[in-house]
C-alpha positions as CSV (number, residue, x, y, z in Angstrom):
1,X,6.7,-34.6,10.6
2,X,3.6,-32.7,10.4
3,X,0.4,-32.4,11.9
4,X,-1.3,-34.7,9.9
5,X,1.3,-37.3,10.0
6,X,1.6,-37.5,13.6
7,X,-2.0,-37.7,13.9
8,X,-1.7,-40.6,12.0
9,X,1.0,-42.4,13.3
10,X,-1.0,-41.9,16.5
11,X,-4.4,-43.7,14.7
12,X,-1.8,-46.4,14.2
13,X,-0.9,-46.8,17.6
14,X,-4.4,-47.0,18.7
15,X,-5.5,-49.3,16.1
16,X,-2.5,-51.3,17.1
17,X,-3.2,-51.4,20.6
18,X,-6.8,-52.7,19.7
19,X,-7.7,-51.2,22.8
20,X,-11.5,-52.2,23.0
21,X,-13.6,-48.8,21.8
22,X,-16.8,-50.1,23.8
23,X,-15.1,-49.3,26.6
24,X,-14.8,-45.8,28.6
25,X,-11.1,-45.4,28.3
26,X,-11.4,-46.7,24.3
27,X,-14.4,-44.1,23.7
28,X,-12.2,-41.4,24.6
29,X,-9.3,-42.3,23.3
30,X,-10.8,-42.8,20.1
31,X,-12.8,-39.5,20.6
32,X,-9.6,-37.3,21.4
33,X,-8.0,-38.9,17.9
34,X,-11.0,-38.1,16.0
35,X,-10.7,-34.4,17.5
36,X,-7.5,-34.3,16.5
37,X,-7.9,-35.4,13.2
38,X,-9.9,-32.6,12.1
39,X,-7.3,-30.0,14.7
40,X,-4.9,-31.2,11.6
41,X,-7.1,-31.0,9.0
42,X,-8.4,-27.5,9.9
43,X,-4.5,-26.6,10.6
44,X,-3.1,-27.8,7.6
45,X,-6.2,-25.8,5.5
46,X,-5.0,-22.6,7.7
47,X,-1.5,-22.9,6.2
48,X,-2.5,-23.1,2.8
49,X,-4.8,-20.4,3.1
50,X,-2.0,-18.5,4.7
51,X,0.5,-19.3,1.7
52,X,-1.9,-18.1,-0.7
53,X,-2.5,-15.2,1.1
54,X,1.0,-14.2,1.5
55,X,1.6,-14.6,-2.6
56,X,-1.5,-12.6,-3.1
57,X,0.1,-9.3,-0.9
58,X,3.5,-9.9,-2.5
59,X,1.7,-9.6,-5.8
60,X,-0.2,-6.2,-4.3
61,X,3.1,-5.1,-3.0
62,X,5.1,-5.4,-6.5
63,X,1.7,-3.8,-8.4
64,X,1.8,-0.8,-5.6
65,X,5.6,-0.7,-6.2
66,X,5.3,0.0,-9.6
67,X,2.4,2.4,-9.2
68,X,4.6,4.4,-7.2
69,X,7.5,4.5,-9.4
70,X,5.5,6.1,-11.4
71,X,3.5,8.3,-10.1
72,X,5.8,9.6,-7.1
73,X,8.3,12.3,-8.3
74,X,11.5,10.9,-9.0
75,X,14.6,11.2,-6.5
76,X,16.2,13.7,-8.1
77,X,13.5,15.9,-7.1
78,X,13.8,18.1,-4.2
79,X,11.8,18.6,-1.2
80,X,11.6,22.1,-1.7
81,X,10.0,21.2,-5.1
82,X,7.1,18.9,-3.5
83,X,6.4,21.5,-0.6
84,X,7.1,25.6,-0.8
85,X,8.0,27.7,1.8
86,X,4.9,28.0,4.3
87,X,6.3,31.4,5.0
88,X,6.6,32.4,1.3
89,X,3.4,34.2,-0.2
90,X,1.5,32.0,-3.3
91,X,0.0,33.8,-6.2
92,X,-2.6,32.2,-8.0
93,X,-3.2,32.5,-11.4
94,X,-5.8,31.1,-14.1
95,X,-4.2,30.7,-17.4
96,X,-5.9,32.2,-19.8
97,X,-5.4,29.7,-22.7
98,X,-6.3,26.3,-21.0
99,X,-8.2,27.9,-17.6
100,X,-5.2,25.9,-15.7
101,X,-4.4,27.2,-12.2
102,X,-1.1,27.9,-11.2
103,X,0.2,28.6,-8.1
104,X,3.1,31.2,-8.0
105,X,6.2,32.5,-5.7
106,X,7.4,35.9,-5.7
107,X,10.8,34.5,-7.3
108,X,8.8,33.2,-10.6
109,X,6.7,36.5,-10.7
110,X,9.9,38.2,-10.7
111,X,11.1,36.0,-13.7
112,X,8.5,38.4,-15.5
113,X,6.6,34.9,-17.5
114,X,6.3,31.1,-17.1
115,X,5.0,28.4,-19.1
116,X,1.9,26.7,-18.5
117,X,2.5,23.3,-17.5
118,X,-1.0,22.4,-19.0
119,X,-0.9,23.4,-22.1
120,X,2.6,25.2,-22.9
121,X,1.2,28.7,-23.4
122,X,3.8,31.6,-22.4
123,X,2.6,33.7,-19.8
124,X,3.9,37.3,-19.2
125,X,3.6,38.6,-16.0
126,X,3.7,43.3,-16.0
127,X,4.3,44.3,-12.2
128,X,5.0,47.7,-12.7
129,X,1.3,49.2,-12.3
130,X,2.0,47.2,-9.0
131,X,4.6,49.4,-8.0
132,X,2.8,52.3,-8.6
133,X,0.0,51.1,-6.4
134,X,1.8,50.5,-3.8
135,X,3.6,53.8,-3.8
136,X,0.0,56.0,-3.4
């Protein structure tokens, strides 16, 4: 039974009573029902809202599922891929084709080129003047 209905069924036993409302005890009887009545009106409006509130963030919770499916990098990618090595040195370099910056490890400058994830240009990387440098 809900609110409402035992609200009600309590209405009924008062009006059943006929319990005289001109008197003290009838005036707040019949005040404490009233009360009550809109307790059960204002619960039963909570409830709905509360339904409709709970469809709306499942709704916001499939939309932000999906958004993150595809944005997020996939499973098969590694954690070393998403964060480098803080202890590994970064290279940055602007790509001369697209103006692209790319961030580099001493393993891909090694690799002597990469490909620029912007626009697919080949870039060479010459280390050897490096080595001279270093060496005076």
């Amino acid at each position: 039974m809900t609110v409402t209905e035992r609200v009600a069924y309590l209405k009924g036993l008062f009006e059943g009573l006929e319990i005289d409302t001109e008197k003290k005890e009838g005036k707040l009887l019949s005040g404490i029902l009233s009360a009550l009545d809109e307790l059960a009106e204002a619960v039963t409006t909570l409830k709905q809202q509360n339904e409709e509130l709970l469809d709306e963030l499942d709704d916001v919770y499939e939309e932000l599922s999906a958004i993150t499916e595809d944005f997020l990098l996939d499973d098969d990618d590694t954690e070393d891929e998403i964060a480098p090595d803080p202890d590994q040195d970064l290279y940055q370099v602007v790509c001369p084709t697209c103006g692209e910056i790319i961030y580099l490890d001493q393993d891909m400058l090694g690799a002597g080129s990469i490909v620029c994830n912007a626009c697919g240009e080949e870039l060479e990387f010459d280390l050897s003047e490096l080595d001279n440098e270093e060496e005076v």
